[in-house]
C-alpha positions, 0 to 999 in steps of 0.5 A: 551133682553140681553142688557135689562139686562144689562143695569138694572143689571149696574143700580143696581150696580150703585145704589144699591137702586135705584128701577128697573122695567121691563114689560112683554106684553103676548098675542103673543104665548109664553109659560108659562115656557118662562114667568117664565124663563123670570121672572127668569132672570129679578130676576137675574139682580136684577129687583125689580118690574115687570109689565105683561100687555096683547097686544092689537093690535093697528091697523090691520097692527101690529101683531095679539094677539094670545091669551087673557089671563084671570083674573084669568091667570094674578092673578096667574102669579102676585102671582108667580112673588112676590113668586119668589121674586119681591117686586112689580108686576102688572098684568092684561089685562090693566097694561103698565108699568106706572101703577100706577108707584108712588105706585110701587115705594113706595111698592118696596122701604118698602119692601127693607127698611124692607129686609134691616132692617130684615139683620141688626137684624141678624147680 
């Protein structure tokens, strides 16, 4: 995942604008606490939109899910997440990371034109 975060932290550097994105599959054992750190050092590499989606076993021969996780689980990782600080997130049992990709975009893009415009005034 290192180089994952690289690679996106020199996106931003580059482009400071430019919107960057990650996404989480949740369902192969891990904690809550390595979800959050997760989305802690996305936040440290300047991503602006996160995605959580659940695995779903493609065929017998990839690795089982070891959980399904609830509605309500993926409701409160989504609210965490822009509490954190995300401009967008998605989460939910069927979310991949071109979920509705254009509209993520466009939110992440106004909330960062509103930070920016919210700087200005305090200057």
């Amino acid at each position: 995942m290192i180089g994952h975060l690289l690679l996106l932290k020199r996106v931003k550097e580059l482009s400071p604008n430019t919107p960057t994105k990650s996404s989480i599959m949740v369902g192969l054992g891990e904690t809550k606490e390595e979800l959050l750190e997760t989305m802690d050092d996305l936040l440290a590499h300047d991503v602006d939109i996160m995605t959580i989606g659940q695995y779903l076993q493609p065929t017998k021969k990839h690795i089982r899910v070891e959980r399904y996780y609830r509605p309500e689980e993926f409701a409160e990782l989504k609210e965490i997440a822009l509490a954190k600080g995300f401009r967008h997130c998605e989460a939910g049992p069927l979310v991949r990371s071109s979920y509705h990709a254009d509209e993520q975009v466009s939110e992440s893009t106004r909330r960062r034109h509103e930070e920016l415009e919210a700087e200005k005034k305090l200057s």
